[in-house]
C-alpha positions, 0 to 999 in steps of 0.5 A: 389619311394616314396610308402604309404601303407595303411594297412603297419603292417597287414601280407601283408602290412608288407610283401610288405614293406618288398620288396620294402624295399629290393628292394630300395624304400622309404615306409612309412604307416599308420595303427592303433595302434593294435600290438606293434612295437619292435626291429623288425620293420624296422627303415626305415618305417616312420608310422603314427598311424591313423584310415584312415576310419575316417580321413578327405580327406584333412588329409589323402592327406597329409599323402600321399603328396610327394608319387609316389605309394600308395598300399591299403593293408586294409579291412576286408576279407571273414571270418569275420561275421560282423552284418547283413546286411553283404553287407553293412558292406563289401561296407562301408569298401571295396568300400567307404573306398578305393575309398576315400584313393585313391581318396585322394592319387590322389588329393595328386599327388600320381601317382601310386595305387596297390590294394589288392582284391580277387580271388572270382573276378577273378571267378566272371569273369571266371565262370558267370553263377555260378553268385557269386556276386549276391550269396555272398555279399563279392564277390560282394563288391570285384568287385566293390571295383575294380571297384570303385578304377579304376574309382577313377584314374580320367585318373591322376593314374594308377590303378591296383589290385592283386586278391589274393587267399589263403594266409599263411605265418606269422608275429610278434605280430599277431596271423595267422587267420587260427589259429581259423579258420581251425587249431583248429576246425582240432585238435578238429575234430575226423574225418575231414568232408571237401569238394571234391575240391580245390584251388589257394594258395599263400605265404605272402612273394610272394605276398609282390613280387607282390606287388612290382612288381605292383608298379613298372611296373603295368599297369592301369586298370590290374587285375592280378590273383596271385597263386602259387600253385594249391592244393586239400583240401586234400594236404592243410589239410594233410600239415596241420595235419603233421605240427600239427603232427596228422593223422586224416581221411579225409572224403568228404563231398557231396556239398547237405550235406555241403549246409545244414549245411551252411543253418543251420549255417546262421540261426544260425547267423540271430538269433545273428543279423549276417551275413557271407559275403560267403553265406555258403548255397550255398558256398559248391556248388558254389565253396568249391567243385570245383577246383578254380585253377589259372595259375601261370604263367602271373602274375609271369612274369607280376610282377616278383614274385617267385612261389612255397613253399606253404606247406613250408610256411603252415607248417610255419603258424601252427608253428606260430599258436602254438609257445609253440609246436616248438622251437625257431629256428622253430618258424618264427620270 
């Protein structure tokens, strides 16, 4: 098949490329022109730099013509903290913007659509009287973005999304977000202040397999929660610190005190004009102190990707957080 990847020379983007490259595909994408592309991106890929947020509906559907699969690898995730209010920042990029690539691709003749989303969707179904769209705008546009994208199909487009968990694995010329995010408050921290609970974890590579697996055999209207492991916040910081090569104390902090700290963290933001697309007054309660677990098993053999390596593919994380720390042979290329 002939594949498009909105969003190609991003972490899942390029993983995904990567496979349906292996696997025999011809892919091309589109993205901006925000890293440079060296000796190490395939030759195979045919990019077009473009800002498909500003791009006309007749200009992107010739970007797609000729493509049988389109997989919409764009959008901001939950740790960014666009000006206030988050709701409509998240709906302009995850909503509109996918329904009109997709609306695009469809009018191009592109047949196929895999979309790139979040597990908070699959929770926001699993656990509805915790009522986490209503709570946190991002989950809220991550519900409708499926929505939105399915509805887009028009009967003319199989349409199919990847509800995404915890992610780590790397890529040349970018810089993982965990970086700023979680490894460097944890070399800073003397003592590690972190919720009694856990999560659904992936690897990049493995979700670049669901990704081809979608695009091969996704049915329309599927929703496939991805995981391949489930780890407590424990398992995931201690990976972490024996990749940083620290040994810290882990102390849980109750779900009340971590609500008033994110209470006080989102006045700290309305004050700057900000605000988190997770609600961090009530995150803690809602799901940072429970276990957002997902069987691994329906999608592996939904899709046909592999499970497993998660604290390989952590460790892997740091090293490319901190190349001046590893050598060379240990840093991903």
């Amino acid at each position: 098949m002939k594949v498009f990847i909105a969003g190609g020379t991003g972490l899942l983007g390029y993983h995904g490329a990567l496979e349906l490259l292996r696997r025999g595909h011809d892919v091309r994408t589109a993205a901006l022109p925000d890293i440079a592309l060296g000796q190490w991106w395939p030759s195979q890929i045919q990019v077009e730099h473009a800002d498909l947020f500003a791009l006309e509906a007749r200009a992107l559907s010739r970007l797609m013509e000729g493509c049988d699969a389109l997989v919409y690898a764009l959008g901001p995730d939950d740790r960014e903290t666009p000006p206030a209010p988050a709701y409509a920042y998240f709906h302009e990029r995850l909503v509109l913007g996918s329904g009109r690539v997709i609306a695009a691709a469809r009018e191009a003749g592109v047949r196929r659509c895999t979309v790139l989303g979040s597990y908070y969707a699959t929770f926001q179904r699993e656990w509805p009287r915790k009522r986490l769209a209503d709570h946190h705008p991002y989950v809220r546009c991550r519900v409708e973005q499926a929505e939105r994208a399915m509805a887009e199909g028009h009967g003319r487009m199989a349409v199919n999304v990847l509800e995404l968990p915890y992610i780590f694995g790397a890529m040349p010329q970018r810089v993982p977000l965990w970086k700023k995010l979680l490894f460097d408050p944890l070399r800073r921290m003397p003592v590690i202040l972190y919720p009694d609970g856990g999560s659904a974890m992936t690897t990049a590579e493995h979700v670049g397999q669901a990704i081809a697996g979608a695009v091969e055999r996704g049915g329309d209207g599927e929703r496939h929660p991805i995981g391949d492991e489930n780890l407590t916040w424990d398992e995931m910081l201690h990976t972490m610190l024996d990749a940083l090569g620290l040994q810290k104390r882990i102390v849980h902090l109750p779900a009340l005190v971590g609500m008033l700290f994110g209470y006080a963290q989102r006045r700290g933001d309305a004050r700057r004009g900000r605000e988190r697309g997770l609600n961090h007054g009530v995150l803690f309660r809602d799901t940072m102190s429970e276990r957002m677990y997902l069987d691994p098993v329906p999608s592996s053999q939904a899709l046909g990707h592999d499970c497993g390596g998660v604290r390989e593919a952590i460790a892997a994380t740091v090293r490319a957080c901190y190349p001046d720390r590893f050598s060379r042979a240990d840093t991903p290329a």
